[in-house]
N, C-alpha and C positions, 0 to 999 in steps of 0.2 A: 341622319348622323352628320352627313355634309355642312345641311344648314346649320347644326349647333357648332359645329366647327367655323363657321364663317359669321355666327354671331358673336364667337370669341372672340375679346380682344388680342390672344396671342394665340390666334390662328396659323397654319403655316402656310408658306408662300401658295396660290396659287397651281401653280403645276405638280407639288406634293399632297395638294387635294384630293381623298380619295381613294390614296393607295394605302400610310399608315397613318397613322394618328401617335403623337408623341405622347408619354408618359403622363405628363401634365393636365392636357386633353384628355384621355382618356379617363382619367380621375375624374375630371369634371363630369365627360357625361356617364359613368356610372354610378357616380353623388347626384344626377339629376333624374336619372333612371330610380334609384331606392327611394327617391323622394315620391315619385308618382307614386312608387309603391303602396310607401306609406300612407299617400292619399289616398289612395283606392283599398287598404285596406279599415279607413272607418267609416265603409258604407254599410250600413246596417242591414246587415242578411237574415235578423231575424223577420224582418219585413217581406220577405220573400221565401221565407218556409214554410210548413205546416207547425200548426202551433203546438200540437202536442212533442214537434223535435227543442222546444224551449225549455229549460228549468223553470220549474216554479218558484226557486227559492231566490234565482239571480237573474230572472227572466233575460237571461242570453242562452244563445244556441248552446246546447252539452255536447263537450268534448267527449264522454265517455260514459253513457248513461247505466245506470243501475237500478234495479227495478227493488223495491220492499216488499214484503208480507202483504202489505195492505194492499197493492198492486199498482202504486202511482212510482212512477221511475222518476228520477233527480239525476244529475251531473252527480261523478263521484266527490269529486272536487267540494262544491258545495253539501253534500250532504255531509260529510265526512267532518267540515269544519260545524254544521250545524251542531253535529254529535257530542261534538266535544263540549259545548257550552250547555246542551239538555236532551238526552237520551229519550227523546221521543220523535214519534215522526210529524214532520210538518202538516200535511195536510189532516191527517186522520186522528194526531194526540195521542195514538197508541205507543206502550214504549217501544223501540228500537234500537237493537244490536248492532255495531258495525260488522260482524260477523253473519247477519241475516243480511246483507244485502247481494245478492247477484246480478253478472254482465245481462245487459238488456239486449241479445246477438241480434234481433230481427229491426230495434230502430238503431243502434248503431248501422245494419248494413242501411237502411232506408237513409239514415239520414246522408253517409257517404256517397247515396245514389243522389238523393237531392243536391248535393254540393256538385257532383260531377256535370248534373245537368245547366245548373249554373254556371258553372266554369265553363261549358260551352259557347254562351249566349251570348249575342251581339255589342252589350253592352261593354265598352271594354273594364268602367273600374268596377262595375260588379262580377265578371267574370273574374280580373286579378284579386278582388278579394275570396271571392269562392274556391281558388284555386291555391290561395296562399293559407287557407284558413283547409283547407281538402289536405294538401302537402301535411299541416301540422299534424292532423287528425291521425291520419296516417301512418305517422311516426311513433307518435303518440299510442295510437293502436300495437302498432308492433312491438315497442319497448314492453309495451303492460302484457303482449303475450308471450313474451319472450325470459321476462321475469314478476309473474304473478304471484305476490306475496313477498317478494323479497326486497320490498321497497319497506316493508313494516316491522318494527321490531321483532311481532312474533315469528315473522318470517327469517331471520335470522337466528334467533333461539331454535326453530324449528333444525334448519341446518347444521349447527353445533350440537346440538343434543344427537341428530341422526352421528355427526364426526364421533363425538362419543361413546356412542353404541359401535361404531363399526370397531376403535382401538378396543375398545373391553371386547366382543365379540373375537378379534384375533389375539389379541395378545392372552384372553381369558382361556380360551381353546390351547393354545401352547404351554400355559400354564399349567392348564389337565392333563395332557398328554404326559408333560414330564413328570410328574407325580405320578401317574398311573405307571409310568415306568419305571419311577424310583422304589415304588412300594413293592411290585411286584419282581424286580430287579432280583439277579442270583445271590445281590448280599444279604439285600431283606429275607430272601427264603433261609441263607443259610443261618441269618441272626436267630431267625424262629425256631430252626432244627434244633440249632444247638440250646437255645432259651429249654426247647421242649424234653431235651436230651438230659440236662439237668435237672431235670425234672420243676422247672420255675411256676409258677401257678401266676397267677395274674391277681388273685385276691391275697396273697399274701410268702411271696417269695419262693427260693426253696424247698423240698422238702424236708432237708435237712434241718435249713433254717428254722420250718414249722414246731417238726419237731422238739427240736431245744428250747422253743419257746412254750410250747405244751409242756413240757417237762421242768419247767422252770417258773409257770403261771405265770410267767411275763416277759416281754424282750430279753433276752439274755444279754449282761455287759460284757462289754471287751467286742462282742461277737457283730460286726457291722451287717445291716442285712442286704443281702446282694443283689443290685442293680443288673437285670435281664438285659442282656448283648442289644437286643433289638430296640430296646428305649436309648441307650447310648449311641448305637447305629444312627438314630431319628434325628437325634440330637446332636449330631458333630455335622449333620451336612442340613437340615433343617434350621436350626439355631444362629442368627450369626456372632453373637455373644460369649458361646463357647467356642474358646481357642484349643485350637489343636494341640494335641500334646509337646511340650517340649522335646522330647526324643525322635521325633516322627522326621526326616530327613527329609530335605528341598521337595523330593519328587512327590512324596506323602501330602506336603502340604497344599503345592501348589493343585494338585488331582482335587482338594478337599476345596480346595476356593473356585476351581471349576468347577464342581458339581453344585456348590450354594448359587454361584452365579446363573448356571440352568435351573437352577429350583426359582430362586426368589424374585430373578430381573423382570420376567415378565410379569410377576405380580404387583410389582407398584406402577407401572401403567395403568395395568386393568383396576383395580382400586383407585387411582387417581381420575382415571376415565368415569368410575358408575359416580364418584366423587362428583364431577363437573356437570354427569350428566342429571344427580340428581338432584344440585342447587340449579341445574337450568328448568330441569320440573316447575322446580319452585315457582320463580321467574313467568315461568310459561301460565304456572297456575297463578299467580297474580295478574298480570296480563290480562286473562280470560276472567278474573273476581273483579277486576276494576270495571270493565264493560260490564258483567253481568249485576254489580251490586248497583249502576245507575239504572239500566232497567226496571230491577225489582225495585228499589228503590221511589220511580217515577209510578210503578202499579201499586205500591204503597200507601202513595197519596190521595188515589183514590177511593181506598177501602178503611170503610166505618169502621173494619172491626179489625184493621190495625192500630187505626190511633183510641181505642177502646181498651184495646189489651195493655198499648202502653201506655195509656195516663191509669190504668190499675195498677202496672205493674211498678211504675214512679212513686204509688203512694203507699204501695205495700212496704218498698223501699226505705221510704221516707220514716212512715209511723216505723218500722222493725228497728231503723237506726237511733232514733229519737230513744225508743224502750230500751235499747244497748247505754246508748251516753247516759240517762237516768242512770239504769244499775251501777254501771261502772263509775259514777259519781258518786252515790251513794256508798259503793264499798269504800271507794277510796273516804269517804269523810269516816267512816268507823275505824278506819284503819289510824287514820290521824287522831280519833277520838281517843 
């Protein structure tokens, strides 16, 4: 450090040599330091690994290797990009899933072992690059365990659908609760009593009412037939449409917008919530139809006896539509005839 300072041309005096280094200087030599850096981070370390820790698709060392079906592991990096332009795999042509591939835990550790060992070694720019390239991995590693999936869309769909199940799950449950309480509540019993005490029938009103209508072969006029306590009950604190009666005094009313408010608030959460949750389905199932329709798709190509079914089922197509525009030509010219 001495020497870079006394190669500077704004060195400081001699007798200041040594103790601090000014603002200036010290810029200089850690712009001279990132530089080696950078040197010594393009020495090529795939030269000094074992070959199977290389991708085969970007023949550079894999940051994060992932192993397929077929049993050949890729960088996720590059396979992921491969995926996207042709859902099969590279070496073997079979198709493949981004959802079929998993962490390769035993050359990930080997290859961290290989980098460590390197980063030891005498050499000093291929140890700083082994060590700069070990650092990233590292990080690299930690981040993807720390949020696995949640760098992907469906990984986020996934977490808003669970948001949505937990609101409909709570607010769905208080929802039940207060209905199982209102129903069974001492007004609803006593609606019943008295409903039953007039003797009200459920297929057809009073008994009285019944009567008069038996006795009359048909609805009696003038005579309205009478609406049972416990359906009006339902209906003033169930309903928010019906307003409460004109005569019913402050205390009445506002008792009546508290109980719809316990009945109904928690129910458009919960309904809004299976709402979200189930255009996120959707979403989820798209998602999962676009990987899977390239797959099938790619095994498609291969099978006789798909493109067999479909140039049949093109000309069944074809000749049925053709026999259609005939007919319908011909009606129409009789019809003009």
């Amino acid at each position: 450090q001495d020497s870079d300072f006394a190669r500077s041309p704004h060195s400081t005096p001699k007798r200041a040599r040594g103790a601090m280094a000014t603002g200036g200087q010290r810029r200089e030599v850690e712009d001279r330091r990132a530089a080696k850096a950078d040197s010594a981070s393009v020495v090529s370390l795939e030269e000094h690994m074992s070959a199977h820790l290389v991708c085969p698709i970007s023949h550079c060392l894999m940051d994060e290797p992932v192993v397929a079906p077929s049993g050949h592991t890729y960088d996720r990096a590059c396979i992921a990009a491969w995926l996207e332009r042709r859902a099969v795999d590279p070496l073997s042509g079979a198709p493949l899933s981004p959802r079929a591939l998993y962490p390769n835990r035993a050359l990930q550790a080997e290859l961290l072992e290989q980098l460590g060992r390197l980063a030891a070694v005498g050499d000093a720019a291929l140890a700083a690059a082994a060590a700069v390239r070990l650092e990233a991995m590292r990080k690299a590693t930690a981040g993807s365990c720390a949020g696995a999936g949640a760098r992907s869309e469906a990984g986020r769909l996934e977490r808003f659908s669970d948001c949505c199940c937990c609101v409909a799950a709570w607010c769905g449950e208080f929802a039940r609760e207060q209905a199982l309480v209102f129903t069974t509540s001492l007004g609803a019993l006593a609606c019943l009593a008295l409903d039953l005490r007039a003797g009200w029938h459920p297929l057809g009103g009073t008994l009285a009412w019944q009567a008069a209508a038996l006795a009359a072969g048909s609805e009696p006029r003038g005579v309205r037939r009478p609406v049972p306590l416990l359906l009006t009950f339902f209906k003033l604190a169930a309903w928010p449409n019906v307003a409460a009666p004109k005569h019913w005094q402050w205390f009445s009313q506002v008792t009546l917008t508290t109980l719809r408010c316990m009945l109904l608030l928690p129910v458009v959460p919960t309904f809004l919530a299976l709402a979200l949750g189930g255009a996120v389905s959707v979403a989820r199932f798209a998602l999962h139809f676009k990987g899977v329709r390239a797959v099938e798709m790619e095994r498609a190509a291969h099978s006789r006896w798909w493109f067999r079914i479909r140039d049949a089922g093109s000309a069944v197509t074809g000749i049925t539509s053709l026999v259609i525009f005939m007919r319908v030509y011909a009606d129409e010219r009789r019809r003009r005839g």
